[in-house]
Structures are given as C-alpha cells and as structure tokens.
Biopython code that builds the backbone (N, CA, C, O; Angstrom):
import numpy as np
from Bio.PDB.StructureBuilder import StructureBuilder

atoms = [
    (1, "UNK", "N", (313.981, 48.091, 36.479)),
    (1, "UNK", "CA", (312.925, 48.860, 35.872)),
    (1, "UNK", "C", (311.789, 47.919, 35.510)),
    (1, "UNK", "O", (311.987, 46.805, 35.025)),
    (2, "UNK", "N", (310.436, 48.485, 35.804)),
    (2, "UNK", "CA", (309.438, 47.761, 35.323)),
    (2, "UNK", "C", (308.901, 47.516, 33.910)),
    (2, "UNK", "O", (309.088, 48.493, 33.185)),
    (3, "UNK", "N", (308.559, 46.944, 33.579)),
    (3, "UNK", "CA", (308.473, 46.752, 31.794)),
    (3, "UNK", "C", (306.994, 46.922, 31.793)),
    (3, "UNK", "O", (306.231, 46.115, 32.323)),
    (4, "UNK", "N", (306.590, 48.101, 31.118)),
    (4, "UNK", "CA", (305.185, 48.856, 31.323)),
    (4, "UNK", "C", (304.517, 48.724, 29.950)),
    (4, "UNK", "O", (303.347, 49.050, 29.749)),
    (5, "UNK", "N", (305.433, 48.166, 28.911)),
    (5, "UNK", "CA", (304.796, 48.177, 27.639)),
    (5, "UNK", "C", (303.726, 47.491, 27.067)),
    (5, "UNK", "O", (303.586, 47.499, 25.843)),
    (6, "UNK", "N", (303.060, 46.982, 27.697)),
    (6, "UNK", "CA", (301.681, 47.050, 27.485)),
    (6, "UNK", "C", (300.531, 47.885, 27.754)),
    (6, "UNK", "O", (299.367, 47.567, 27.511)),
    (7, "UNK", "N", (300.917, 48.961, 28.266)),
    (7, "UNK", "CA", (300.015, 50.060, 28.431)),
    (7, "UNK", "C", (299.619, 50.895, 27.635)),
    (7, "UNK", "O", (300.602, 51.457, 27.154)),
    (8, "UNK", "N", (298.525, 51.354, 27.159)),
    (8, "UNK", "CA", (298.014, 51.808, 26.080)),
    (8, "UNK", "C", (299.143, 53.483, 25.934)),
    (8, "UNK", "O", (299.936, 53.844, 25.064)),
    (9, "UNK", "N", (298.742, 54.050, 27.080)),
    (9, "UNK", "CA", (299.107, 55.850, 27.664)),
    (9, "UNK", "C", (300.485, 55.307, 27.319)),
    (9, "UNK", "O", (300.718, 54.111, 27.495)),
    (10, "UNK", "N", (301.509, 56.221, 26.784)),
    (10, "UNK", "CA", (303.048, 56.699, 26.958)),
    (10, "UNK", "C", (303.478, 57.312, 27.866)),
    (10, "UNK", "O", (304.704, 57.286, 27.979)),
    (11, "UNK", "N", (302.615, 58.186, 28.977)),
    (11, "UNK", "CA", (302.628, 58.708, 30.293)),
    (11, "UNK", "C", (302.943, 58.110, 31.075)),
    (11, "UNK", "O", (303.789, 58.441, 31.907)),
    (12, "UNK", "N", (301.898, 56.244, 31.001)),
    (12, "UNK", "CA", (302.005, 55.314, 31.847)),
    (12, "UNK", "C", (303.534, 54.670, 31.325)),
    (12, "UNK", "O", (304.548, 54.847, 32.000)),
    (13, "UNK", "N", (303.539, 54.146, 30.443)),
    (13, "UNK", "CA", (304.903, 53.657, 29.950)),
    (13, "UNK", "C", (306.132, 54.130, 30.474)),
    (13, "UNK", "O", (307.181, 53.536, 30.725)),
    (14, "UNK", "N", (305.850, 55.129, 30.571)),
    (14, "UNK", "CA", (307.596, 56.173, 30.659)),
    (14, "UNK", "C", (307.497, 56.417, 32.116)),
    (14, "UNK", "O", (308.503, 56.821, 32.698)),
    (15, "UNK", "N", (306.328, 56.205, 32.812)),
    (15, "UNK", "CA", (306.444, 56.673, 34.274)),
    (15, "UNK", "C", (307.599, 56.029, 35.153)),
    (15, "UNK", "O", (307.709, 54.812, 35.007)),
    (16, "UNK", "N", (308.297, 56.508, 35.857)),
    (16, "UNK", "CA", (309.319, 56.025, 36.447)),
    (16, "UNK", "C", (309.187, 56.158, 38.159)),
    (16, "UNK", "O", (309.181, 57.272, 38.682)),
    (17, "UNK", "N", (309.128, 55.447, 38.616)),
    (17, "UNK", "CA", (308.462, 55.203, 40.150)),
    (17, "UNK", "C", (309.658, 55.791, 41.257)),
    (17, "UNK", "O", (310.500, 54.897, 41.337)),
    (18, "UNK", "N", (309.873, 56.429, 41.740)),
    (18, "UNK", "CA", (311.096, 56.873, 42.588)),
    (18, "UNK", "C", (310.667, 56.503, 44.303)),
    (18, "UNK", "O", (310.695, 57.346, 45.200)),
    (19, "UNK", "N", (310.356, 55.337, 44.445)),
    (19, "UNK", "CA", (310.402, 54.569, 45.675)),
    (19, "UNK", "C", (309.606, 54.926, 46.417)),
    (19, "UNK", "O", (308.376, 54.896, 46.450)),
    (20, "UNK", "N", (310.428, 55.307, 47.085)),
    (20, "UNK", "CA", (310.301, 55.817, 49.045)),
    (20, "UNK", "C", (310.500, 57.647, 48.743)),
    (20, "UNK", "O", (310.148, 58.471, 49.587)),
    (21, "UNK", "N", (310.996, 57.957, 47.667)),
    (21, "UNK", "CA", (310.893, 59.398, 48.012)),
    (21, "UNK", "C", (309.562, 60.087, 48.114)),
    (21, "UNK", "O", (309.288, 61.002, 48.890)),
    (22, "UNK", "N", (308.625, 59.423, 47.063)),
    (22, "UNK", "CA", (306.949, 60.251, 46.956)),
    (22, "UNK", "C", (307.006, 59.667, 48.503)),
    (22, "UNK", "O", (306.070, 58.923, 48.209)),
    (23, "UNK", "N", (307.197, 59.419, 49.537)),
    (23, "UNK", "CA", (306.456, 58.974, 50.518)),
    (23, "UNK", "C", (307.008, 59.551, 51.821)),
    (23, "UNK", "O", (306.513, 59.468, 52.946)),
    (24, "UNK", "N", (308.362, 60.273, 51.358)),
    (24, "UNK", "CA", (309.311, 60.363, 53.233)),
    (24, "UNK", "C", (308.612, 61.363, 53.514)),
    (24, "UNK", "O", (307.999, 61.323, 54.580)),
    (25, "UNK", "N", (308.503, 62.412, 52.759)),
    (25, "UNK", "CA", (307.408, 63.363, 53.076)),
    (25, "UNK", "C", (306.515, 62.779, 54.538)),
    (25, "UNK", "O", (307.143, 63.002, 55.573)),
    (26, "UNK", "N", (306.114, 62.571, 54.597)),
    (26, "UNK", "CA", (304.934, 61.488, 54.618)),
    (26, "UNK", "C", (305.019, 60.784, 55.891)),
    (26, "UNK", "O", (304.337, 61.094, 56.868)),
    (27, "UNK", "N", (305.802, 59.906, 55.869)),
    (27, "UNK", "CA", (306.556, 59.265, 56.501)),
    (27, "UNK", "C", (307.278, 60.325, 58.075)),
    (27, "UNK", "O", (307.106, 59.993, 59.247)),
    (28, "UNK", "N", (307.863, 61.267, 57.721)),
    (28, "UNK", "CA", (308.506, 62.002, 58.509)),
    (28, "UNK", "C", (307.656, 62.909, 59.470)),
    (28, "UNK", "O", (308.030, 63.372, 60.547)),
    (29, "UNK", "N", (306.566, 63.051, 58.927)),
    (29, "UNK", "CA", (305.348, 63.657, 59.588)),
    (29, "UNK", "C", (304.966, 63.479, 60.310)),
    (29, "UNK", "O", (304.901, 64.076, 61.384)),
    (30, "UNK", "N", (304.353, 62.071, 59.754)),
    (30, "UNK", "CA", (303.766, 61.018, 60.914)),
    (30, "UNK", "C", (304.795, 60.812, 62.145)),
    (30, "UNK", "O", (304.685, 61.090, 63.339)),
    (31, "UNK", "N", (305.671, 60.312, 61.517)),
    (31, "UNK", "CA", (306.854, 60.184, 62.552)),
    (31, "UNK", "C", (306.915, 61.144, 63.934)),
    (31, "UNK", "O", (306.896, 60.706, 65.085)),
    (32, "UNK", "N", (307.000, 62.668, 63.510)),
    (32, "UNK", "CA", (307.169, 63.408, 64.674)),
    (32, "UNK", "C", (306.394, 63.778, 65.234)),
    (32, "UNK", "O", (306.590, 64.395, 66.281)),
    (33, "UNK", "N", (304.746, 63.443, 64.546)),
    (33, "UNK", "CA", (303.424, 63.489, 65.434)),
    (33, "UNK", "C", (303.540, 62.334, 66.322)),
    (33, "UNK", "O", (303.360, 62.550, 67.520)),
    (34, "UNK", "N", (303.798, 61.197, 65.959)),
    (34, "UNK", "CA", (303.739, 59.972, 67.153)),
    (34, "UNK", "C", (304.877, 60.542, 68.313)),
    (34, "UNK", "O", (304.635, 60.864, 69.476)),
    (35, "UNK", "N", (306.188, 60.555, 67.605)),
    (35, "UNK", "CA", (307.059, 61.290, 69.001)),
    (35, "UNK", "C", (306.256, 62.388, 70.060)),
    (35, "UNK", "O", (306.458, 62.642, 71.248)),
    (36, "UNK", "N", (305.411, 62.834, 69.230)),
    (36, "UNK", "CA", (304.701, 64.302, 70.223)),
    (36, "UNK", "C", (304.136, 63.771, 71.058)),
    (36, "UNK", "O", (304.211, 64.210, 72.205)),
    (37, "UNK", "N", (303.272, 62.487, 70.715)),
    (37, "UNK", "CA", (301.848, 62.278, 71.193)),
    (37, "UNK", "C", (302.200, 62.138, 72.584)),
    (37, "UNK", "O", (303.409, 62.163, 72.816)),
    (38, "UNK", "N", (301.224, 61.961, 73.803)),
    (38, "UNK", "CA", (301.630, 62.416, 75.325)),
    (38, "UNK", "C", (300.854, 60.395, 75.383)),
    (38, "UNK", "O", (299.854, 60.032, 76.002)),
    (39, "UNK", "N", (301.620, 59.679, 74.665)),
    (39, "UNK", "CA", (300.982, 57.913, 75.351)),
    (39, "UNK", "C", (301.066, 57.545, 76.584)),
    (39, "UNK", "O", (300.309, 56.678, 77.021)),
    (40, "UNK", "N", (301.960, 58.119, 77.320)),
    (40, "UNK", "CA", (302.526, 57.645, 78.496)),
    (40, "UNK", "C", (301.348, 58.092, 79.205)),
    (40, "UNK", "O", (301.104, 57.373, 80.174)),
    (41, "UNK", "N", (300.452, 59.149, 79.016)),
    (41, "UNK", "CA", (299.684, 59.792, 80.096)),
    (41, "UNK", "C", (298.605, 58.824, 80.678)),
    (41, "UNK", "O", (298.113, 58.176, 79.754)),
    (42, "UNK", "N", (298.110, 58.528, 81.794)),
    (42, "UNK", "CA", (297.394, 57.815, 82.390)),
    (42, "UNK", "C", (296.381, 58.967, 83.058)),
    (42, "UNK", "O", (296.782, 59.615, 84.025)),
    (43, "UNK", "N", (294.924, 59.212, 82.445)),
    (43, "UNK", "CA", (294.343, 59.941, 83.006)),
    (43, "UNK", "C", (293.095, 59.565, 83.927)),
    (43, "UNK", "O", (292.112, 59.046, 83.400)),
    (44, "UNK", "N", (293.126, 59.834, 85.371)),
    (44, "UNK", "CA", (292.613, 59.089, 86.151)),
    (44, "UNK", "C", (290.842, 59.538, 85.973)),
    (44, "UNK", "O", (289.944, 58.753, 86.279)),
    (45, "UNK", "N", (290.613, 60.828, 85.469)),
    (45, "UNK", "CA", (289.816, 61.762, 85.942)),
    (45, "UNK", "C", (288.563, 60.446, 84.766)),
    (45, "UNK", "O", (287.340, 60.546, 84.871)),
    (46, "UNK", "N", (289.205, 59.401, 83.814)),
    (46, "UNK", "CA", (287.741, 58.785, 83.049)),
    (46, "UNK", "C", (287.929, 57.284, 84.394)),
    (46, "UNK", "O", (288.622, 56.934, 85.350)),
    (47, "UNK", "N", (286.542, 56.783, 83.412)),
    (47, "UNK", "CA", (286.368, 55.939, 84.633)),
    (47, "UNK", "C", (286.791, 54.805, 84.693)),
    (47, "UNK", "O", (286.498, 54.037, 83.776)),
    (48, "UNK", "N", (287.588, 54.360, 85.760)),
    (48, "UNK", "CA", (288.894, 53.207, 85.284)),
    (48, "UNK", "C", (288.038, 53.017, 87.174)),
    (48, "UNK", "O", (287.585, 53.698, 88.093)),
    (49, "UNK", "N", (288.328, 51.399, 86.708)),
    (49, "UNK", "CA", (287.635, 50.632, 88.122)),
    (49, "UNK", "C", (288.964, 50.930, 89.305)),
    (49, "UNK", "O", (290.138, 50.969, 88.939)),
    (50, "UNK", "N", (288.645, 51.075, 90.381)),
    (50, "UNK", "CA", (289.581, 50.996, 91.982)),
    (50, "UNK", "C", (290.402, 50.043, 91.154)),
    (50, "UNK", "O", (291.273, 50.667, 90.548)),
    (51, "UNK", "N", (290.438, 48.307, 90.835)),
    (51, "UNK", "CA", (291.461, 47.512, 90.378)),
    (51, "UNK", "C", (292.525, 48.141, 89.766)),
    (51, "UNK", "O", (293.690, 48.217, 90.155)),
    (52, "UNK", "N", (291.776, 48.788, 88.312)),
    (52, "UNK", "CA", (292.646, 49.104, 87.509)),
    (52, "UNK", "C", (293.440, 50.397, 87.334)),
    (52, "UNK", "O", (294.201, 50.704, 86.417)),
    (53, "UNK", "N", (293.012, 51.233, 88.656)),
    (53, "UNK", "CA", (294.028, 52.107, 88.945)),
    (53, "UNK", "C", (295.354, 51.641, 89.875)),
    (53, "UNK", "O", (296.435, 52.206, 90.044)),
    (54, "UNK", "N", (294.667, 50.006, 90.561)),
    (54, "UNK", "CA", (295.473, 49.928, 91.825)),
    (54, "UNK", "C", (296.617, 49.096, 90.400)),
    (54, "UNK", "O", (297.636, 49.666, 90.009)),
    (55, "UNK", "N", (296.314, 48.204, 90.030)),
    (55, "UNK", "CA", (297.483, 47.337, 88.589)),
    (55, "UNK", "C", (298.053, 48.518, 88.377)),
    (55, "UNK", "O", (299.220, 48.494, 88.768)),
    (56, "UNK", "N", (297.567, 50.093, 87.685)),
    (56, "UNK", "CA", (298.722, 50.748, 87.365)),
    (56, "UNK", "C", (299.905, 51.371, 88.416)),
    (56, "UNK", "O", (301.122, 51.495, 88.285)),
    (57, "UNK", "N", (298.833, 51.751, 89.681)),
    (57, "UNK", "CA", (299.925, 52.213, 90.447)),
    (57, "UNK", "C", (300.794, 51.320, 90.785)),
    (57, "UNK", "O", (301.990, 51.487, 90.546)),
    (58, "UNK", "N", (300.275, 50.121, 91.458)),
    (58, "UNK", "CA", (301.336, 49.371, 91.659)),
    (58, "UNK", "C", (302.334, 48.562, 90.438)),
    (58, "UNK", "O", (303.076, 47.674, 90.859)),
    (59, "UNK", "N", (302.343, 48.815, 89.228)),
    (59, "UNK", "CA", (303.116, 48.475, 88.348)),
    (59, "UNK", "C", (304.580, 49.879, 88.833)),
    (59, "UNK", "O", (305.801, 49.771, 88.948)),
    (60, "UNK", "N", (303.861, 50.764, 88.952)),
    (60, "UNK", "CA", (304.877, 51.709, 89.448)),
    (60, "UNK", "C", (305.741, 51.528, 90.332)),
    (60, "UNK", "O", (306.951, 51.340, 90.205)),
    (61, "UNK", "N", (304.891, 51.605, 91.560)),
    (61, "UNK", "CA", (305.609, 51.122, 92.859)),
    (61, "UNK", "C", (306.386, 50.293, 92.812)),
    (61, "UNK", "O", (307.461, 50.587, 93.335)),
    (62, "UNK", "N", (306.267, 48.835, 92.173)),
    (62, "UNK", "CA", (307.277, 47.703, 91.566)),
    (62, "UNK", "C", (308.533, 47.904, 91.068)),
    (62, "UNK", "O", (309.376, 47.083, 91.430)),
    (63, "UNK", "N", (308.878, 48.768, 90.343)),
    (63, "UNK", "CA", (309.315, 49.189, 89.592)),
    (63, "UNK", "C", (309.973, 50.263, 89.772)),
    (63, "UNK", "O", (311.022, 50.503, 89.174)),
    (64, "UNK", "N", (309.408, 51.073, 90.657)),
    (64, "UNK", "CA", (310.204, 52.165, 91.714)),
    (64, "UNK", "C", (310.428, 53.385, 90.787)),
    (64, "UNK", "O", (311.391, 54.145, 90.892)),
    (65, "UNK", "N", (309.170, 53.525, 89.616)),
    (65, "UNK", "CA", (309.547, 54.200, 88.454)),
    (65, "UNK", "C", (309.444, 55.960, 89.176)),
    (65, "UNK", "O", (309.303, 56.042, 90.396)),
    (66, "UNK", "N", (309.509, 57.007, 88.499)),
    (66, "UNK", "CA", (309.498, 58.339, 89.185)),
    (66, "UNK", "C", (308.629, 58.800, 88.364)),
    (66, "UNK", "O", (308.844, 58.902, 87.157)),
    (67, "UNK", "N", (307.265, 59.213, 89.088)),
    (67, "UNK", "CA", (306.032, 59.487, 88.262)),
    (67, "UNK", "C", (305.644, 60.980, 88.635)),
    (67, "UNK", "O", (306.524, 61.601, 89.231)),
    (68, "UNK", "N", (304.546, 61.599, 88.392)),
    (68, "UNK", "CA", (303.738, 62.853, 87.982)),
    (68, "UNK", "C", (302.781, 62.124, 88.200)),
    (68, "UNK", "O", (302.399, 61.129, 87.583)),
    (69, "UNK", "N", (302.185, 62.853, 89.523)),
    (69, "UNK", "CA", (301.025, 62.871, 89.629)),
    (69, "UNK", "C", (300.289, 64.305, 89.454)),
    (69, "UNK", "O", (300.918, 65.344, 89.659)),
    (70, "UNK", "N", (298.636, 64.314, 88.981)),
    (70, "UNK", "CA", (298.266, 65.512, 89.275)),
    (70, "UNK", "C", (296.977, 65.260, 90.429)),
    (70, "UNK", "O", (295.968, 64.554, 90.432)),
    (71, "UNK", "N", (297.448, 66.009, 91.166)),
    (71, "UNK", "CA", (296.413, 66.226, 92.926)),
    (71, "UNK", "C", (295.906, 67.264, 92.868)),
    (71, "UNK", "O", (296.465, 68.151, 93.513)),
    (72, "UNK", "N", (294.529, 67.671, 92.019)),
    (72, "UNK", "CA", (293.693, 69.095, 91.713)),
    (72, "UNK", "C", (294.844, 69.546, 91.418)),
    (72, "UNK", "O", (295.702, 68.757, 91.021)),
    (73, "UNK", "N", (295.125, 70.936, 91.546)),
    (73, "UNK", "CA", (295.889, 72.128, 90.880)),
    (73, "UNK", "C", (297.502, 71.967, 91.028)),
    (73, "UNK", "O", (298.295, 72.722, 90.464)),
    (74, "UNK", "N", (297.910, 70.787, 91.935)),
    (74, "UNK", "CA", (299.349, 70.340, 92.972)),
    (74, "UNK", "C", (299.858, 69.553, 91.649)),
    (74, "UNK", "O", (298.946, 69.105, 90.954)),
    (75, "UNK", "N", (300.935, 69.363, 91.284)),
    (75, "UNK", "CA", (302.062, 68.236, 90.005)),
    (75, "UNK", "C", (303.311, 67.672, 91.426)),
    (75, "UNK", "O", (304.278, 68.270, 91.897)),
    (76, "UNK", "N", (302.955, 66.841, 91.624)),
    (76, "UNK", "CA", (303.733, 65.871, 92.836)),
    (76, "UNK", "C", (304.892, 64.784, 92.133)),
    (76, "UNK", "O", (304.391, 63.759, 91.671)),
    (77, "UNK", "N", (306.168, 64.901, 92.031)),
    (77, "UNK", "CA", (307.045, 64.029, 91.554)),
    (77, "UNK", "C", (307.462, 63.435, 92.585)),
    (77, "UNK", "O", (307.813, 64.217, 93.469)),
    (78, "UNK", "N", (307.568, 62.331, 92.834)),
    (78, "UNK", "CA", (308.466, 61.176, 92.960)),
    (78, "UNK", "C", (308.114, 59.108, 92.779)),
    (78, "UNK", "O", (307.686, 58.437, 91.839)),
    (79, "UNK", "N", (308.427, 58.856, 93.759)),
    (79, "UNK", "CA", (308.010, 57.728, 93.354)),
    (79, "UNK", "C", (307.368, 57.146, 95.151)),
    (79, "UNK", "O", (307.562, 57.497, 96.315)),
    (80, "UNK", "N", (306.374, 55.871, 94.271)),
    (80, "UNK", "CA", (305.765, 55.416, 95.628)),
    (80, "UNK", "C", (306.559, 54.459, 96.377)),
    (80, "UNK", "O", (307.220, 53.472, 96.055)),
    (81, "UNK", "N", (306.328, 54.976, 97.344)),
    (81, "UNK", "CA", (306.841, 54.315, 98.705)),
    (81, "UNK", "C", (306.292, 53.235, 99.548)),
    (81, "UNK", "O", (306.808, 52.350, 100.231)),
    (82, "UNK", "N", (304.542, 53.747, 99.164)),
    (82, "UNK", "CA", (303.703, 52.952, 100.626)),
    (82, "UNK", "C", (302.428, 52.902, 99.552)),
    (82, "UNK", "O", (301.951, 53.941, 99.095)),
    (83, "UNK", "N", (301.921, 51.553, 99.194)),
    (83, "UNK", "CA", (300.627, 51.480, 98.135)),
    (83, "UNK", "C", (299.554, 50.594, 98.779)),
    (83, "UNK", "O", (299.776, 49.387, 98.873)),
    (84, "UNK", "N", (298.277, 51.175, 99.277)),
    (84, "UNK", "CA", (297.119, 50.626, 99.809)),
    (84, "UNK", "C", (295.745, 50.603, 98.769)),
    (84, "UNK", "O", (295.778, 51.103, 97.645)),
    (85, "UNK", "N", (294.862, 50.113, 99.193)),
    (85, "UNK", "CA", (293.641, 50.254, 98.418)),
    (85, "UNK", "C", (293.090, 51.926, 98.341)),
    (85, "UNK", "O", (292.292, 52.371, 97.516)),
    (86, "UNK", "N", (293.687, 52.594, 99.318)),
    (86, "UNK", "CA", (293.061, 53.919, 99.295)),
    (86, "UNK", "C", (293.576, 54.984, 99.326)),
    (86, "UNK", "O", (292.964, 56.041, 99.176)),
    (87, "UNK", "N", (295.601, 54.803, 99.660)),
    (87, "UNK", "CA", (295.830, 55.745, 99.484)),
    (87, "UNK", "C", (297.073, 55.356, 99.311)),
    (87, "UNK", "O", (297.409, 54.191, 99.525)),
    (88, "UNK", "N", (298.046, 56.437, 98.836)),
    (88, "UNK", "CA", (299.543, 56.019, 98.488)),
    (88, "UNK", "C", (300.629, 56.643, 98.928)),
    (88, "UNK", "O", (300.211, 57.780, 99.145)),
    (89, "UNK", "N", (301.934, 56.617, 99.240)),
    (89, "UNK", "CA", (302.736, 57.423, 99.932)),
    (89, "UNK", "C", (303.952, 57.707, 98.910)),
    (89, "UNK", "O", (304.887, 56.907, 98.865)),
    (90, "UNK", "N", (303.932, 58.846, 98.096)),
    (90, "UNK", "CA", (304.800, 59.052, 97.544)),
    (90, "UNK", "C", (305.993, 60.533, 98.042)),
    (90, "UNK", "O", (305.733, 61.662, 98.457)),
    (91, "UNK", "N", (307.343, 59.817, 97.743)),
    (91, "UNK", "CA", (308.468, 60.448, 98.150)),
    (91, "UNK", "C", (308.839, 61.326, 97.143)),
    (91, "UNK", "O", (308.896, 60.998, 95.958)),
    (92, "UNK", "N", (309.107, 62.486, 97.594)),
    (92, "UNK", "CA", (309.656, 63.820, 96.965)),
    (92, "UNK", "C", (311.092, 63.621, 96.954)),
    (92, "UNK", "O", (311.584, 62.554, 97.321)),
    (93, "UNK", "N", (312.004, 64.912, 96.421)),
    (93, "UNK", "CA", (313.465, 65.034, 96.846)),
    (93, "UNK", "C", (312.959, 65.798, 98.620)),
    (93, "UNK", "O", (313.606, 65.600, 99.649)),
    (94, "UNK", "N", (311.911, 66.495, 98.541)),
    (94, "UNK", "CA", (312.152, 67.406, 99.940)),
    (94, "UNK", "C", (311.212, 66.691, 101.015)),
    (94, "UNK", "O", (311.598, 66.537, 102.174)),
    (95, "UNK", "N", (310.030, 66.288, 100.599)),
    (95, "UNK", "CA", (309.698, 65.060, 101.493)),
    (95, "UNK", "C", (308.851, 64.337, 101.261)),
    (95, "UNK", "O", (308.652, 64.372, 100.047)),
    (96, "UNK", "N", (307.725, 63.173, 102.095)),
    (96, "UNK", "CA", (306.811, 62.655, 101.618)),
    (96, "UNK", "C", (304.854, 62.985, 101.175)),
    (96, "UNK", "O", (304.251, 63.749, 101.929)),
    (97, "UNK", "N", (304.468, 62.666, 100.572)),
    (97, "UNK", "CA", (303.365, 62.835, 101.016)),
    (97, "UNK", "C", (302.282, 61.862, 100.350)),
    (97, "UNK", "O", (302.452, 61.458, 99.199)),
    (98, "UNK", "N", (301.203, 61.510, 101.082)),
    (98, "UNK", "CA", (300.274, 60.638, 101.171)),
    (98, "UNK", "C", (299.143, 61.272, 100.644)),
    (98, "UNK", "O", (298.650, 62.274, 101.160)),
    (99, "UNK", "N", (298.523, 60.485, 99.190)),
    (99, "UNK", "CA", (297.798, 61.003, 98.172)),
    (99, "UNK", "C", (296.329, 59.520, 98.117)),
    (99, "UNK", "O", (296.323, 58.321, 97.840)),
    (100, "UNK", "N", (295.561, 60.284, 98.446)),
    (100, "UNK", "CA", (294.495, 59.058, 98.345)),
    (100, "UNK", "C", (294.120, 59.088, 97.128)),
    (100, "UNK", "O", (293.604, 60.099, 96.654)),
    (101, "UNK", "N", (294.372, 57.696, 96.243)),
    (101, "UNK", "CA", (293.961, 57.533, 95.277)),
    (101, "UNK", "C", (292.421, 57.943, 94.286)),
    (101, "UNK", "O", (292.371, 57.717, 93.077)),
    (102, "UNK", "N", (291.651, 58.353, 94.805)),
    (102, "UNK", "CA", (290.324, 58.796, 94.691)),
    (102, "UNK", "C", (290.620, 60.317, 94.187)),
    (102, "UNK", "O", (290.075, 60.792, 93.190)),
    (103, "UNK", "N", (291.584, 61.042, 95.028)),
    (103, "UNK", "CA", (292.642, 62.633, 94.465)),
    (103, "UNK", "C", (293.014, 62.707, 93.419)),
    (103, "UNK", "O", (292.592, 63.611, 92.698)),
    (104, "UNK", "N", (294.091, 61.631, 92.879)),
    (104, "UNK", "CA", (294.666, 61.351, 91.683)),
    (104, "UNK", "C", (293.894, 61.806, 90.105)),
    (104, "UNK", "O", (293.174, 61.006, 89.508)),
    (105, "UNK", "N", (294.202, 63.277, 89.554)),
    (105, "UNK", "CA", (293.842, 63.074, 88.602)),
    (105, "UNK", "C", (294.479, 62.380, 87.003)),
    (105, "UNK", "O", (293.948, 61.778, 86.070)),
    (106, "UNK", "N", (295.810, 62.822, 87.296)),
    (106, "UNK", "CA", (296.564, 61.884, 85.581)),
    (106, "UNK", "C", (297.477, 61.541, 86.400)),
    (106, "UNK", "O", (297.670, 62.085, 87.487)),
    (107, "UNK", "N", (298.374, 60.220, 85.749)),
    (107, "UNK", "CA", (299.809, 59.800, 86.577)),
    (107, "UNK", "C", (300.860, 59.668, 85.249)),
    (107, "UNK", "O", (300.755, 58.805, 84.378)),
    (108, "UNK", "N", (301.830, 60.658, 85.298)),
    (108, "UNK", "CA", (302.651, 60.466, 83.996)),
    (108, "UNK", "C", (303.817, 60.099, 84.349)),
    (108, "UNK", "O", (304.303, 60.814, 85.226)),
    (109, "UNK", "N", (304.622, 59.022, 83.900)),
    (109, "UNK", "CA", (305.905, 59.025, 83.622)),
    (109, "UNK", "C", (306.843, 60.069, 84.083)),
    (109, "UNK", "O", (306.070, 61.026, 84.102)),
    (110, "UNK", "N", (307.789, 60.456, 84.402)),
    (110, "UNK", "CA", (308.697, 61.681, 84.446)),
    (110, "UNK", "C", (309.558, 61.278, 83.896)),
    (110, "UNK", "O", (309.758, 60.089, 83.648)),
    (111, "UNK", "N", (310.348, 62.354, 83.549)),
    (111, "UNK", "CA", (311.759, 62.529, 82.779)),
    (111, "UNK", "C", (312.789, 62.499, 83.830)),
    (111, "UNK", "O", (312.576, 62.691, 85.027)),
    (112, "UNK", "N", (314.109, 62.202, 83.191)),
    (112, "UNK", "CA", (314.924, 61.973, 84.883)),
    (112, "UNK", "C", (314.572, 62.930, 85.414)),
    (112, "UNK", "O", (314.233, 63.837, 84.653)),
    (113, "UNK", "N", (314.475, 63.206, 86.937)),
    (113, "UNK", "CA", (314.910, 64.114, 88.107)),
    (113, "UNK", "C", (316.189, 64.565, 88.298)),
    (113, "UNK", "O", (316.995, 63.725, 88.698)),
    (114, "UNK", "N", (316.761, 66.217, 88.024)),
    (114, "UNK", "CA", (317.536, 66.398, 88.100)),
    (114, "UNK", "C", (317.788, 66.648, 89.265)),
    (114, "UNK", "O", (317.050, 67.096, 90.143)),
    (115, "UNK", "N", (319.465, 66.191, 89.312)),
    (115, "UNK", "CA", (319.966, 66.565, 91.384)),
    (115, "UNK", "C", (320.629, 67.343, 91.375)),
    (115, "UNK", "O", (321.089, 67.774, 92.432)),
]
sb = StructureBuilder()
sb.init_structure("model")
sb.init_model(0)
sb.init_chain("A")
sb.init_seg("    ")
for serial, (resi, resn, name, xyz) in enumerate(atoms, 1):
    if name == "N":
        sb.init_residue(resn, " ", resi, " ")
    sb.init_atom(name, np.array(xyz, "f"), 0.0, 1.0, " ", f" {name:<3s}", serial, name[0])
structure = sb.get_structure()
C-alpha cells in the first residue's frame, strides 16, 4: 500500500488503486480491434513503384506462400509459380493463370486452403 498521508483531501488518502483492473476494460478492446484490423492487406490500387510491388510479390513466390489476389471483380487463390517484371503465373487447385502485374489490385495472405 502506498502511504498517501501527506495529502491534504481524505479522498486522496484513502484512495486505493486497484491496478490493472481500471484498465482491462481498455486493454481488451484495443486488443480485439488490432486482431480485426485487415494488416496483412497489400493494396496495389495506391502508388507503390514496379520495384516495390515486384520485392512483395516475389517475397511470396519465395516462400511459396498461398495468396489472394484481386484481378478487377475476379479473387484468384493460389500461389506463384512463374514471377517476371510484368506478369505472374499463379496456380489454382483447378488450374493456372497468368496475371500481369499492372491487373493486380490488393494481394492478401490466405487462410489455409481447404482440400
């Protein structure tokens, strides 16, 4: 306990501080807004130089990760296969297809692929 007795107020004196509870409130909020937030999303449509779309895709391709692309109105899952300056070859479960990077509007992460 803190020794408050120099404080003029008896309000202040007697106040008793209960930690972390004034705060989980608080705490827990924040918490499940950051879980919400969509970080992973990579949205192509602002203006990110040819380089620095080619570093992200090919961090993918490397990595052989299983992404979301959006191609205008099309959501294309799988992962890349074939990565050039201009266009990319990504594999489906049903088959391939070749997406010129310039198309690409967001590239997200996916959740496993179920088989």
């Amino acid at each position: 306990m803190i020794d408050r007795s120099y404080l003029p107020f008896r309000s202040a004196r007697m106040y008793h501080d209960r930690k972390m509870a004034k705060w989980i409130g608080f705490f827990l909020s924040e918490h499940n807004s950051a879980l919400n937030d969509n970080g992973d999303v990579i949205d192509f449509s602002k203006a990110l130089s040819l380089d620095e779309k080619l570093l992200l895709l090919s961090q993918a391709y490397v990595h052989q990760l299983t992404i979301n692309f959006v191609v205008g109105t099309e959501t294309i899952t799988g992962t890349i296969t074939v990565l050039n300056t201009e266009q990319i070859g990504v594999q489906t479960k049903q088959h391939y297809h070749f997406i010129p990077i310039k198309d690409i509007i967001t590239m997200q992460l996916a959740d496993e692929i179920e088989s």
